[in-house]
N, C-alpha and C positions, 0 to 999 in steps of 0.2 A: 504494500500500500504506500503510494507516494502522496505525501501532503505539500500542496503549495501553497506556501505560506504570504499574506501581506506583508507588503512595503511600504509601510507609512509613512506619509509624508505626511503630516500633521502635528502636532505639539504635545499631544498622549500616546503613546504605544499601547492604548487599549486592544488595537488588533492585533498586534503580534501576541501581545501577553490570552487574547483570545484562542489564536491561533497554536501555541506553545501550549499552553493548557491541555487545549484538546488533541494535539498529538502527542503530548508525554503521560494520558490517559488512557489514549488507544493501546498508543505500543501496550500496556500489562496485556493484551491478549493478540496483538497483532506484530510486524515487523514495519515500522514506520518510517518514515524518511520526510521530515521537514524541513523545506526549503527559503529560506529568506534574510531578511534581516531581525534577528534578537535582538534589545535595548535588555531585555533580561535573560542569564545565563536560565538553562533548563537544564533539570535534575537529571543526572545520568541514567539512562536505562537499558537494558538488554536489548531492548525491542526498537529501542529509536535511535536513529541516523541522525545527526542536524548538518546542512548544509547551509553556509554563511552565505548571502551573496558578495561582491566588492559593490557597493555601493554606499558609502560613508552619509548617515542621515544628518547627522549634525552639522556637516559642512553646507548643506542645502537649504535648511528651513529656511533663509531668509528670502530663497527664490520663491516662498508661497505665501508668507506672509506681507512681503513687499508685493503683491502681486504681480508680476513678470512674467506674465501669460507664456512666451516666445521661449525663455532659457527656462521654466517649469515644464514646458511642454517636453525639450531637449534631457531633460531630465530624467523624464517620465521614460520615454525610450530608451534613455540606456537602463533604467530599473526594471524596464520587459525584457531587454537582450539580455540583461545579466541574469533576469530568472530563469528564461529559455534555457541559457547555456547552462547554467548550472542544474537544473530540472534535468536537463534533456543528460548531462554525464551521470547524476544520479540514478536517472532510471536505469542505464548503462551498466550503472558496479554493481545497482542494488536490485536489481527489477521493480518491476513497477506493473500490479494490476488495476488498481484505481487510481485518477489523480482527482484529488478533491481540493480547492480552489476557494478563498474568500473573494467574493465578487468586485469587480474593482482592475485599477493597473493588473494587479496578480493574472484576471481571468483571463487576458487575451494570451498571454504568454502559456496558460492552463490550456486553451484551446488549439493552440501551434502543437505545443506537446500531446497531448491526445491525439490528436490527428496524424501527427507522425508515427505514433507510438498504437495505431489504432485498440487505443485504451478508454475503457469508459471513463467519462465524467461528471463528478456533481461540483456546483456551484452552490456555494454558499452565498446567501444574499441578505446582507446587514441592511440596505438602502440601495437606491436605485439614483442614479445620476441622473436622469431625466425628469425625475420626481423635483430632487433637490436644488435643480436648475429652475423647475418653476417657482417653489417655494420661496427660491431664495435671489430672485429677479439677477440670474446670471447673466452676464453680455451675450449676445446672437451667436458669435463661433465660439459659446465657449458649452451653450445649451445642445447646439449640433453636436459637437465632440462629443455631448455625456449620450447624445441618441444613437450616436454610432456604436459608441463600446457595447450596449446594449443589445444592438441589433448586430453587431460582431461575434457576441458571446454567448447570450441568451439560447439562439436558435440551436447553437451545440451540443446544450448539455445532455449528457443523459439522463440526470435527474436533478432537480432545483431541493435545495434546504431555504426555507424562510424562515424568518426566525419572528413575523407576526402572519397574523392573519391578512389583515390590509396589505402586506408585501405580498403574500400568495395574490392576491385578488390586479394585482396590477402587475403583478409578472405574465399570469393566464392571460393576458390583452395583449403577449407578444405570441408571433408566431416560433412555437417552441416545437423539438423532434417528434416526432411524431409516437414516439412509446416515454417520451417522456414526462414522472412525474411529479406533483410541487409536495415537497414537506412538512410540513408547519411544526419547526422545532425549536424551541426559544433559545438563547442564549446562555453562559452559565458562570458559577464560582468556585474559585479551589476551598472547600470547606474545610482544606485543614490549615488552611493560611487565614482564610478569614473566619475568625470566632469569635465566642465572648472571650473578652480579658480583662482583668481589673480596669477600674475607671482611674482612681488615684494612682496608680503605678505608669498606665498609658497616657498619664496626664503628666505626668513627672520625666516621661520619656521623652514627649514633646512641648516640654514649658509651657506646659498650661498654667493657669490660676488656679487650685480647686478649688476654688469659691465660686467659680464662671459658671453662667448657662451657659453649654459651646450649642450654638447650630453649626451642625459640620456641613459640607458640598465639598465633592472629591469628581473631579474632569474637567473636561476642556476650555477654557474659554472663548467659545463663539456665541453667535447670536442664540440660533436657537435652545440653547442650552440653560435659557430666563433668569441669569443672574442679576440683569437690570430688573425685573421682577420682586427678585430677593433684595436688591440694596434701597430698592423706595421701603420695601416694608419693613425693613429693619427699624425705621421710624417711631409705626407704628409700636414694634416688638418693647424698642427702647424706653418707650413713656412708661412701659408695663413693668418690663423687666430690665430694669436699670444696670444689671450684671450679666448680661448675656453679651456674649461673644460670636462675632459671626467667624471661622473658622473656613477659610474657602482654600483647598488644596487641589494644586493643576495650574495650569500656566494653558499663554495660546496668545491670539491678536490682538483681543478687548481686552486683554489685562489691561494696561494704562487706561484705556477709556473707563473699566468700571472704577478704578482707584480713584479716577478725576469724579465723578457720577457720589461715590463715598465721600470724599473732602465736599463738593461743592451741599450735600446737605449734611453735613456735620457731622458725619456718625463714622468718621474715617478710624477715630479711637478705638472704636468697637468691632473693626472687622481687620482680619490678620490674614493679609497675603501670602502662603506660606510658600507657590513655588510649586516647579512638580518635585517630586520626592522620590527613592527609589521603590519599586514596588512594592517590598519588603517591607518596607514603614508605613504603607495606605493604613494593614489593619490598627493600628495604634492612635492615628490619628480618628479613625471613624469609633475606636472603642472610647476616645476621648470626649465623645459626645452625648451630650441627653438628647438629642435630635437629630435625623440626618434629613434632607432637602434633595430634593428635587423639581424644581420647577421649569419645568419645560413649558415653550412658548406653544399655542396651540397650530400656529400657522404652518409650518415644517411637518409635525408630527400628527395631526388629526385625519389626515388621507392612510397614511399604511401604518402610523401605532408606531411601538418604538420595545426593543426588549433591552433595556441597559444595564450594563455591565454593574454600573454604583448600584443600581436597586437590590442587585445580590447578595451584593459585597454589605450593604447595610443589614441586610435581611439574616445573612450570614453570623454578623457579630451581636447578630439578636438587638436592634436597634431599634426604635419607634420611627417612622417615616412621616413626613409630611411630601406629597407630592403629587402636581398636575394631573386632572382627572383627563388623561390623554389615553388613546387604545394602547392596550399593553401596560401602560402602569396603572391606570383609574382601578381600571377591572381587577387586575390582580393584587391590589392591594383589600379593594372594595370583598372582596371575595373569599381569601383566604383570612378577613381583617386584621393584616399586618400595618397598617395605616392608614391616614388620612389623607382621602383624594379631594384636591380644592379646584376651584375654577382656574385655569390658567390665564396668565399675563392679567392677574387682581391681586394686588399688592395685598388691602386689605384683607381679602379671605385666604391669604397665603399667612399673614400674620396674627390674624385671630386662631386660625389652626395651631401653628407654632406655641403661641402662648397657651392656648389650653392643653399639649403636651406639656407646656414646660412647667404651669401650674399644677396639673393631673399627675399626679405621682404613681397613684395606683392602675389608671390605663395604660400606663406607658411603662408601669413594669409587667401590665398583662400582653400588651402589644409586642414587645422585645421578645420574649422565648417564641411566642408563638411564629415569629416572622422566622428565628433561628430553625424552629425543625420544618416548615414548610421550605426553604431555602436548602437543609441536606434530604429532606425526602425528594423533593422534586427537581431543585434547579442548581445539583453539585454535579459537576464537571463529567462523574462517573455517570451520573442517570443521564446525561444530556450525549455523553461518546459511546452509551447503549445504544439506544435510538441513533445515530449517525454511523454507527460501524451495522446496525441492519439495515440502513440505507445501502450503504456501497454494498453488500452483500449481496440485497435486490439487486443494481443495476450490474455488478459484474456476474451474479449468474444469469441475469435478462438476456445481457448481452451473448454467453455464450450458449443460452438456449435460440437464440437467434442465427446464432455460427450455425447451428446443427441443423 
């Protein structure tokens, strides 16, 4: 089984650390082989191969954050020829019966190699460029490109992973293989990285106050992600709870704008830019909190839903949630009642929820375990590379009952 791994060019290595996950999970019962760029080392295992690409991310970011459409784009090709080439020697040393792909730069390079390799393929599909070109009023050739890798890769696969429902439902609107078909399998967490841990000790680890309310947020900094959401209603939070901390970890391009957005209504005291951090240290930081956030804008994410990596990882260390009643976080919070889903991009009802976690002692020590074992029954790493290695199963016995 060959896994081709993302190359993130972006300011979280959430994908790779997705990606890495789920193939040093596989491997305990398969022989793996992932391909890409790590930002984090992966645990050595019997079963798993890793293959680096040359493609230096840190030297780059500033071609996507200064936006430089022309050398981004130059970029991006050699992060496909370097996957190809190195994909394509892997399958070589290693064999290779599946290539399974996060959808993105990775897939088209995923589809050269299948096709040479005439080896099945799944794509995994986090979001779809085409979607987020509308959502996010991208320039005319920049909305074309996300419609081409689409209709480059999509028609390929031999079986599609979504990780919502709304992505299944706008993948089905392309014309896809013709035995090909959609998955609907969420996202997930290493549950033995993220748990409960003491509060005063994780708070000691990272210079907390433990006198603070912390609301923690753990990702990226861009739009859709409604951090400006979060920094109006801290306002409110502050008249309530006058020791409450807003604790925002992750880095990205808004950083400076939301810093300026914090000083220009005052409350710049109360909110601590920590930076991204190594992976290692996420769970310390979200155990350091009596709240964890998510406020996602509704405009991005109300068409295909969203399955995010933090709602795990808070889930995970047995946290209380407050976060945007959006598909895939509203419902699954709403449902398993691991928290509270609020109207999205309303400050207000972002920060009355907040404060009656922070007042509500006894919800929010009922809400915490409860989020903890719903996060290792259903959405650890191990239940989520179940269902994905009997995907690739289906499509590589399909295929060769189709040989015969």
């Amino acid at each position: 089984m060959l896994s081709s791994a993302v190359y993130d060019h972006g300011f979280s290595d959430c994908a790779s650390i997705h990606v890495g996950s789920l193939a040093s999970e596989l491997a305990n019962t398969n022989s793996v082989c992932a391909v890409g760029q790590f930002e984090n080392p992966l645990p050595p295992k019997k079963g798993l191969k890793i293959v680096k690409i040359r493609a230096p991310l840190s030297r780059w970011r500033s071609l996507y954050s200064e936006s430089k459409p022309i050398l981004a784009a130059v970029h991006r090709a050699f992060v496909i020829l370097s996957l190809l080439h190195a994909s394509f020697s892997a399958s070589i040393r290693f064999g290779c019966d599946v290539v399974y792909a996060r959808h993105g730069v990775p897939s088209l390079a995923a589809v050269v190699l299948a096709r040479l390799k005439r080896t099945p393929l799944v794509l995994e599909i986090n979001g779809l460029y085409s979607v987020e070109a509308r959502s996010s009023q991208w320039p005319a050739f920049a909305r074309h490109f996300a419609k081409l890798i689409e209709v480059f890769t999509l028609p390929f696969a031999d079986s599609v992973v979504a990780v919502t429902d709304g992505l299944a439902r706008e993948i089905s609107k392309y014309h896809l293989h013709p035995n090909a078909k959609i998955f609907v399998i969420p996202n997930g967490v290493d549950t033995d990285v993220f748990r409960p841990k003491d509060t005063l000790q994780s708070r000691r680890r990272c210079a907390i106050d433990p006198r603070s309310k912390v609301i923690c947020f753990i990702g990226n900094f861009i739009a859709w992600q409604g951090l400006q959401t979060l920094i109006k209603c801290s306002v409110t939070v502050l008249a309530a709870v006058p020791n409450a901390l807003f604790l925002l970890v992750g880095d990205g391009p808004l950083r400076a704008s939301f810093e300026r957005s914090a000083s220009s209504l005052g409350v710049v005291d109360a909110f601590r830019f920590v930076g991204k951090v190594p992976h290692a240290e996420v769970p310390d930081y979200i155990n350091s909190a009596d709240v964890c956030v998510a406020p996602f804008v509704s405009a991005r994410n109300r068409l295909i839903g969203l399955s995010p990596l933090k709602l795990y990882e808070y889930m995970a260390c047995g946290k209380p949630i407050v976060a945007s009643d959006v598909p895939g976080v509203g419902d699954l919070l709403t449902s398993h009642r691991c928290g509270l889903a609020v109207k999205p991009d309303d400050p207000l009802a972002l920060a009355q929820n907040i404060i009656h976690l922070l007042n509500d002692e006894p919800l929010a020590l009922e809400i915490g375990p409860r989020a903890m074992r719903v996060a290792v029954e259903s959405f650890s790493w191990r239940a989520i590379s179940n269902r994905i290695e009997s995907v690739c199963n289906t499509v590589v016995l399909g295929r060769a009952s189709h040989a015969d």
